[in-house]
C-alpha positions in Angstrom: 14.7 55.4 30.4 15.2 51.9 28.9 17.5 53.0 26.0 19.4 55.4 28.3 19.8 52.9 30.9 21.4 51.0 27.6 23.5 53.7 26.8 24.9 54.1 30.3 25.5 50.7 30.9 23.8 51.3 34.3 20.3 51.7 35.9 19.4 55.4 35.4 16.7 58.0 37.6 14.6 60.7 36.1 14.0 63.2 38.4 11.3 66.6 37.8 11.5 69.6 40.2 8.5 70.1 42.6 6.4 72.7 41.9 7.2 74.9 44.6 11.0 74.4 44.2 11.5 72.3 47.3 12.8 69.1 45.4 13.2 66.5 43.1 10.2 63.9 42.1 11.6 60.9 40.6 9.4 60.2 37.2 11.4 57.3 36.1 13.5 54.6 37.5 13.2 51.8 39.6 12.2 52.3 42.3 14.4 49.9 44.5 17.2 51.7 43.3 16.2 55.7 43.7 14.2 57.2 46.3 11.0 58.3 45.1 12.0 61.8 46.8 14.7 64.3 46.8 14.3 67.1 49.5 16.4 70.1 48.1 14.8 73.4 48.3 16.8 74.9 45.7 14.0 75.8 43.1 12.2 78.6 41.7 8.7 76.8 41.2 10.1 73.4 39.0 13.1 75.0 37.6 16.3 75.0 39.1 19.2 77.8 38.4 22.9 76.7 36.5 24.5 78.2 39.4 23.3 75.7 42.2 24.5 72.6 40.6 27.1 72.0 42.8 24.6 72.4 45.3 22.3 69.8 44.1 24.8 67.7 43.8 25.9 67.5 47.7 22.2 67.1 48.6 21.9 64.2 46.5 24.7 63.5 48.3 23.8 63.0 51.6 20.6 60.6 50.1 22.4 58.1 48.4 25.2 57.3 46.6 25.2 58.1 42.9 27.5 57.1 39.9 26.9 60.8 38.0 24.2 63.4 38.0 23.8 64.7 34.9 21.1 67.8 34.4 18.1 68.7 32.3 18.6 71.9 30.6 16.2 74.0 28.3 18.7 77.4 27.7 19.6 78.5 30.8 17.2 76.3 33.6 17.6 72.7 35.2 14.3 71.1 34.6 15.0 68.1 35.9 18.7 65.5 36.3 19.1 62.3 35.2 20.9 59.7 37.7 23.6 57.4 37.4 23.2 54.9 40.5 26.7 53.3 39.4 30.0 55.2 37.9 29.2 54.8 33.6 32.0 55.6 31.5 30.2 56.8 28.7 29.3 59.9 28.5 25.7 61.1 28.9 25.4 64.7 28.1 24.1 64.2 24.7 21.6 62.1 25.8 20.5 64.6 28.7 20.1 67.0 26.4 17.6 65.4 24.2 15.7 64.1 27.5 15.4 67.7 28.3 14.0 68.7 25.2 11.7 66.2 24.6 10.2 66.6 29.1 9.8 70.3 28.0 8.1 69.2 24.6 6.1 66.7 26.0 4.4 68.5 28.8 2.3 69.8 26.2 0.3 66.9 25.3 0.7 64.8 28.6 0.0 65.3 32.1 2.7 63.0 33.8 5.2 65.3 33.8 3.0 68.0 35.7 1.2 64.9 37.8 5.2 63.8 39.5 5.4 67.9 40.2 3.1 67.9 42.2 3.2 66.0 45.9 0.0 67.4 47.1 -3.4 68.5 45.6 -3.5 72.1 43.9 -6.3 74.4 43.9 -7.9 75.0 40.7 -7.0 78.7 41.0 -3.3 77.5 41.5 -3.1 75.3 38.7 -4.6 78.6 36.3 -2.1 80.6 38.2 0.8 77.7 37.4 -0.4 77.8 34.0 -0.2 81.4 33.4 3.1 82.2 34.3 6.3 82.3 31.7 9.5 80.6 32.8 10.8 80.9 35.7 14.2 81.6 34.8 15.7 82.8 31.6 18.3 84.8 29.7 17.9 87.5 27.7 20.0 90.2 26.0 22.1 92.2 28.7 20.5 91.0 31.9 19.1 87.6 33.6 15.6 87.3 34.3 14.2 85.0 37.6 10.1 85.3 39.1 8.8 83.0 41.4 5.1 83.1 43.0 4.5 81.7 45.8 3.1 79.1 47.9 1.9 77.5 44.3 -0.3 75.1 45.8 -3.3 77.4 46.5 -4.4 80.6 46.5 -3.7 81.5 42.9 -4.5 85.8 42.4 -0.6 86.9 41.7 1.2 86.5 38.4 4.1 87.8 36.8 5.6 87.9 33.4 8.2 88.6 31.2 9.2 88.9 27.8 11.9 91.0 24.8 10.8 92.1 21.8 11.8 95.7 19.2 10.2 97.5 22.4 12.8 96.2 25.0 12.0 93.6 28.0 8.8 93.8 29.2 7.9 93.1 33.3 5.5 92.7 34.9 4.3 91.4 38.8 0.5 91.9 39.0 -2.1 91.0 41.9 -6.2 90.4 41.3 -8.4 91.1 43.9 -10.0 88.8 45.9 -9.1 85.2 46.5 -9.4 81.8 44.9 -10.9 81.1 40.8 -12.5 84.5 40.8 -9.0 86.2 41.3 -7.4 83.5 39.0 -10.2 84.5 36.2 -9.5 88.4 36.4 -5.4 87.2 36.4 -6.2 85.5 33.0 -7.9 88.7 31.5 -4.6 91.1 32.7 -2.4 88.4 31.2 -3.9 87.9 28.3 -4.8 91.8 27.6 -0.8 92.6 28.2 0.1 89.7 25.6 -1.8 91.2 23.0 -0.9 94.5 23.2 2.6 93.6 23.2 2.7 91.6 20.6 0.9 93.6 18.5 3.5 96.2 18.9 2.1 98.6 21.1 4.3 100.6 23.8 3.8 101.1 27.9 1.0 103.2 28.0 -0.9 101.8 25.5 -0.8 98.2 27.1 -1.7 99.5 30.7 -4.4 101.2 29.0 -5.8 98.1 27.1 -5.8 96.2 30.3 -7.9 98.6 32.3 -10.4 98.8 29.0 -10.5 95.0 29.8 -11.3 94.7 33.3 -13.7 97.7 32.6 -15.4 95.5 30.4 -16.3 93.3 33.3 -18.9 95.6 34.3 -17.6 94.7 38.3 -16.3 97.7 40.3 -14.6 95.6 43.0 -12.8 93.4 40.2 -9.6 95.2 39.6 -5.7 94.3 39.2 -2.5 96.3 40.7 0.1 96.2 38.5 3.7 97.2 38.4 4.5 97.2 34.8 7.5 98.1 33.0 10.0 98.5 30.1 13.3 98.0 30.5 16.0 98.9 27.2 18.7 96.7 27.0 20.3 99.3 25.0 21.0 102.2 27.1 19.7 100.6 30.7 16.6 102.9 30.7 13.8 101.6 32.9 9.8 102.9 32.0 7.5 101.6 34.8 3.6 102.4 36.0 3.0 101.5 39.5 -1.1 101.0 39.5 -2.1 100.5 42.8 1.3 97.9 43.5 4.3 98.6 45.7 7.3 100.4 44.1 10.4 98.8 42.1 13.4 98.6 44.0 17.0 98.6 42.7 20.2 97.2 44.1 22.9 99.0 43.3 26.0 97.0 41.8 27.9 99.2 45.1 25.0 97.4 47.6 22.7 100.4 48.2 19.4 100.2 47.5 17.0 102.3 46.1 12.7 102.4 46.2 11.9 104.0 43.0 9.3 106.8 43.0 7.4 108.4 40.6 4.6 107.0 38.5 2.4 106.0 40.8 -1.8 105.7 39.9 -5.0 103.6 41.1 -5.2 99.9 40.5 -6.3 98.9 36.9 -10.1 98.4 36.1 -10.4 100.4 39.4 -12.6 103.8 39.4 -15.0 105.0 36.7 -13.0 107.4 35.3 -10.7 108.2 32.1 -7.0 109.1 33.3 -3.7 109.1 31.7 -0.5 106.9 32.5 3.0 108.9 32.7 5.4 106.6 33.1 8.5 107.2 35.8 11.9 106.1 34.0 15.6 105.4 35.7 18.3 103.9 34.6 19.7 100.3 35.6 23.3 100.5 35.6 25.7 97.5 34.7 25.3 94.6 38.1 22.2 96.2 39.4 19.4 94.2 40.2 15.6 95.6 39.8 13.4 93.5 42.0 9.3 93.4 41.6 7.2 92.3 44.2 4.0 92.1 45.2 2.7 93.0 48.9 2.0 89.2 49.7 5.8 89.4 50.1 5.6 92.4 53.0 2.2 91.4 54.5 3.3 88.3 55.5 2.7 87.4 59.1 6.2 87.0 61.7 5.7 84.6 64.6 4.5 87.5 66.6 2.1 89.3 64.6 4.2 91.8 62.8 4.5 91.8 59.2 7.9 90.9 57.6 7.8 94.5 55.2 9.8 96.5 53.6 12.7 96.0 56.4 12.6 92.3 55.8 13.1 92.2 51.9 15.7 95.0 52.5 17.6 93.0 55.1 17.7 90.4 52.4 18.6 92.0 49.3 21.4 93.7 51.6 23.5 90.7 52.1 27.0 90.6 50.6 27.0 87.2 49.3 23.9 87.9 47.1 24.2 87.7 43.4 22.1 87.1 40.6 18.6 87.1 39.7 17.6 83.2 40.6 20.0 83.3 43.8 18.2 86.7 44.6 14.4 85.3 44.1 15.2 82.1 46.0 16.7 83.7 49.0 13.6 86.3 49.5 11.3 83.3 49.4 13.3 81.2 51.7 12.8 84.3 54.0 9.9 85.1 53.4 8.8 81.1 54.0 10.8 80.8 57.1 9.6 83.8 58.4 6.5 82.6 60.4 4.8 80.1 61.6 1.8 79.7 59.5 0.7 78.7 56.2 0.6 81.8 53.8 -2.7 83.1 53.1 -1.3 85.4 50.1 0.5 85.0 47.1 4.1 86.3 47.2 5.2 87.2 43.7 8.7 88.4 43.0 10.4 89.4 39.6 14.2 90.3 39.5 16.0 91.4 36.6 19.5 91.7 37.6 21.8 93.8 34.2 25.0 92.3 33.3 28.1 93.7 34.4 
């Protein structure tokens, strides 16, 4: 921070995002001149969407008075913003660009970076969970991509994940049974197995069935995944998907409606000692839908009285006007599905969106 303090003319802040999303860490600065802490529940896990700038911006705001905030980004995701406690003339955007670079670089060989993410303890099933999981946010050809799991700090059985290659964009939102490092191990195995068989070129069916060959492998009846995993063609907007054991895909429609997809629909993975074939369902994503994956942590969690938020409550969500985008999309159901009781959540709630261009 020395040399861009230099460059600036002015003392400058480094702030990370939290790992669940709900604000900024500083990892370098003084600190008698930026709080160590920036609440701004704006995330998805540390990464923070183009599109809430502005947003950031009046929350830092209403902290303290800065000179400039200038942002970390890697493609399309804020991983962090550098600040500017005094007004600089010079201009700093090259700079924060090679900060960003080098904080996404150098998380690979260093644990600061992930040590100022983290404000409290995480479970070591978390921090394989945490490890698991692709980027957050991301563009890729003809749609934007956003998944989130939370709470982060615990638990540790959900993933998702996310990639494009000749095949089309893969999905997938996935939940291991049981709790803890046991479910965190069999998440690893159903990562891992979709990996390779993706990247060594093979199609829907043949992934879903390398995956249950996997957890077979185990020799454990009660360890098993569900999985909701899919194919989506840039192309021509066709959507493949397999629902094993794992709540439906559901599509906004760029007019507001929203659909549950059917179709497809078999036992969880590694589950059953029996040979059986996957059919994939297929539909098609029009130009401004949304697909959103989730996994039932998301419906089963508890309302102040008992009931479970559901199906109505991530409807009730994904029906407001003023929702757009994947990130914006993610971030609201976890702010609802956060603020909808009382106490701590005792399941991981994954979400995936993919929302197509219009």
């Amino acid at each position: 921070m020395e040399a861009g303090s230099a460059l600036a003319g002015v003392p400058l802040g480094l702030y990370v995002i939290d790992l669940d999303g709900s604000g900024a860490v500083r990892l370098a600065g003084e600190a008698s001149a930026f709080p160590e802490r920036i609440d701004a529940p704006l995330g998805i896990g540390p990464e923070i969407a183009l599109d809430v700038l502005g947003t950031l911006e009046e929350l830092i705001g209403d902290v303290m008075t800065a000179g400039a905030m200038v942002p970390l980004v890697v493609r399309d995701r804020v991983l962090g913003f550098l600040l500017a406690r005094e007004q600089t003339d010079e201009d700093l955007s090259a700079f924060a660009e090679e900060a960003a670079m080098a904080l996404e670089l150098v998380s690979g060989y260093t644990d600061v970076v992930h040590a100022a993410r983290r404000h409290k303890e995480v479970q070591a099933a978390a921090e394989i969970q945490e490890n698991l999981l692709p980027p957050r946010i991301a563009r890729l050809e003809g749609a934007a991509l956003a998944g989130g799991v939370l709470p982060g700090y615990e638990v540790g059985g959900d993933f998702f994940d996310h990639a494009s290659n000749a095949e089309g964009v893969w999905l997938m939102v996935a939940d291991a049974t049981g709790k803890g490092n046991g479910a965190a191990a069999l998440a690893s195995l159903g990562v891992g197995a979709v990996r390779a068989a993706r990247r060594s070129g093979k199609g829907l069916v043949q992934a879903a069935e390398d995956i249950d060959a996997a957890i077979r492998s185990l020799g454990d009846p009660e360890r098993f995944l569900t999985m909701l995993l899919a194919l989506w063609s840039p192309a021509d907007g066709v959507l493949r998907w397999l629902a094993c054991g794992h709540p439906p895909p559901l599509v906004v429609r760029a007019g507001g409606a929203i659909e549950e997809l059917g179709g497809a629909t078999t036992y969880p993975l590694g589950a059953l000692d029996a040979d059986r074939a996957f059919t994939p369902a297929q539909a098609r994503l029009e130009p401004g839908d949304r697909l959103v994956l989730y996994s039932d942590g998301v419906t089963e969690r508890r309302l102040g009285d008992g009931s479970l938020f559901g199906l109505d409550g991530v409807r009730a969500v994904l029906a407001r006007p003023d929702l757009e985008g994947a990130a914006a999309t993610v971030r609201a159901l976890q702010d609802a599905v956060i603020g909808a009781g009382p106490e701590p959540m005792r399941d991981d709630a994954t979400l995936l969106v993919l929302a197509r261009d219009r």
